[in-house]
Structures are given as structure tokens and as C-alpha cells.
C-alpha positions in Angstrom: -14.6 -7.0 -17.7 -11.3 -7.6 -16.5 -10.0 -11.1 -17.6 -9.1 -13.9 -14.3 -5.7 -14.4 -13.9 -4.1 -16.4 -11.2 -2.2 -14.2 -9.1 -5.3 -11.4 -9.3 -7.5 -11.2 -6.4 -11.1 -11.7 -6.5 -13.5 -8.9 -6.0 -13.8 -10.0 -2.7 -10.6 -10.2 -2.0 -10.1 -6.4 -3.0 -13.2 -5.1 -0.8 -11.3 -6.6 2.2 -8.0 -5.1 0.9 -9.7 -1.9 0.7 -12.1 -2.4 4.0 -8.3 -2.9 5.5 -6.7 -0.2 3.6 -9.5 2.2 5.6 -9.0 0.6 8.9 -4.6 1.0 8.7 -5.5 5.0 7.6 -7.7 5.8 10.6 -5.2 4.1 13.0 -2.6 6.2 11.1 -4.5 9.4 11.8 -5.6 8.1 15.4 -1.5 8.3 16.1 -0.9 11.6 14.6 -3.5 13.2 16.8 -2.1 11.3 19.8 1.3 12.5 19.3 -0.1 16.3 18.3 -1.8 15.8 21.7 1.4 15.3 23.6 2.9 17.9 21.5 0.7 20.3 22.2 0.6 19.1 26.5 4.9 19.7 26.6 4.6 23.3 24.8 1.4 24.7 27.2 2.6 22.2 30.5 0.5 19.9 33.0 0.2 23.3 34.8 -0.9 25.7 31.5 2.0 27.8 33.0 3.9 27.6 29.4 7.4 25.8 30.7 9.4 27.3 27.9 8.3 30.8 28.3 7.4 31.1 24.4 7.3 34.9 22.9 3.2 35.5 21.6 4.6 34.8 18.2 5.9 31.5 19.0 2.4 30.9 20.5 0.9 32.2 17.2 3.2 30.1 15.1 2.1 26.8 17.3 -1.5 26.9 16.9 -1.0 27.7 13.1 1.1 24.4 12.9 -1.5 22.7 15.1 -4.9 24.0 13.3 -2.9 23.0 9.5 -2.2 19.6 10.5 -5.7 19.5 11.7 -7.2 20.6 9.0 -5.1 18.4 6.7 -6.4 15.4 9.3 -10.7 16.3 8.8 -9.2 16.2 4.6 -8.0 13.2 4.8 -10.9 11.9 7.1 -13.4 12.9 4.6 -11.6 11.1 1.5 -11.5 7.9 3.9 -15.3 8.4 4.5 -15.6 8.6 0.5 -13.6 5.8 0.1 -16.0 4.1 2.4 -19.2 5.0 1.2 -18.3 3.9 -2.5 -17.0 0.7 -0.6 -20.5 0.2 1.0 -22.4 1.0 -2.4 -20.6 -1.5 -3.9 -21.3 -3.9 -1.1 -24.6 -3.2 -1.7 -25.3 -3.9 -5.3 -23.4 -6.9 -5.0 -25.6 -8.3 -2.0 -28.7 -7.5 -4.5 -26.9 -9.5 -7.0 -27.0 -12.3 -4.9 -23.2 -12.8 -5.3 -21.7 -14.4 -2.1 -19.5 -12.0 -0.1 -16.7 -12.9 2.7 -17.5 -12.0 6.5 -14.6 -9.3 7.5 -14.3 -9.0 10.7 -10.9 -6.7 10.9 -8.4 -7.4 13.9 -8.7 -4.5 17.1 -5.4 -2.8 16.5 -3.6 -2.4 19.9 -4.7 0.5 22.6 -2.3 3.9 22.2 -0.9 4.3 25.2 -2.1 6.3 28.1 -1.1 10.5 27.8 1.0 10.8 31.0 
């Protein structure tokens, strides 16, 4: 066991740092795929008329850059759904220890705004 000290947060304190920690990685990821959405909206057009007249290439060499930064994203989505589960076991065997837990209710981040 780890030894108290005073500046060392409490086990409950940590689960909230970590229940956070999740929350301030899925807005994170909720922005990339916004601004990947835009991204993607200027290079096709409103009108799916292509505006910059790209070669097939270019075209080629877009969705490659799209589908790796997706792929990275559903990575990094299923480490955060780890990360959860081990937080919720540990929830668990705690609440069957009968050890009192804090309520975390975490703040609604703010809306992304509207794609134009």
C-alpha cells in the first residue's frame, strides 16, 4: 500500500481525475473530427463540384490522410474505452467494499459550433 501523504490525492480523488482525464480526451477527439469534417467539406465543396480542381492523385492522397487520422482516432477511442472499463471495475469493487465514493457529475463542455 502506498503510504498518505498530504499533498497526495485520495483514491477518490484520482477516479475523478481520471473519469475527467476521459471526458477532456473525447472532447479532444470530438474537435479533430469536426475540424477533419470542415476539411474534408472545403476540398470536395458545398456543391461536390471539387473547387480546386484536384489531379485523381491529390484525391488519392486526401482520403489516405483522412482514413489515417481516422484510424488513429477509433485507436485512441478504444484505449479511452479501456481506460474506462478498468475505471468502472474499479468502481465496482470498491462499491462492494462498502467504501464511500464521491458523486461526479462532470460539467457539459460547450456545443462545437455549427458546420456552415
Amino acid at each position: 500500500m502506498i503510504p498518505e501523504e498530504p499533498l497526495r490525492p485520495d483514491t477518490d480523488d484520482a477516479m475523478v481525475d481520471l473519469l475527467g482525464s476521459i471526458a477532456m480526451e473525447e472532447i479532444a477527439i470530438s474537435h479533430l473530427l469536426s475540424a477533419e469534417a470542415k476539411k474534408m467539406l472545403a476540398f470536395i465543396g458545398k456543391d461536390l463540384d471539387f473547387p480546386t480542381n484536384p489531379s485523381n492523385a491529390e484525391i488519392f492522397q486526401f482520403n489516405k490522410e483522412a482514413a489515417r487520422l481516422i484510424e488513429s482516432l477509433v485507436i485512441k477511442e478504444w484505449l479511452l474505452l479501456r481506460k474506462l472499463q478498468n475505471a468502472a471495475d474499479f468502481f465496482s469493487n470498491k462499491k462492494e467494499n462498502h467504501q464511500p465514493l464521491h458523486d461526479f457529475i462532470p460539467p457539459c463542455p460547450e456545443p462545437l459550433e455549427e458546420m456552415e
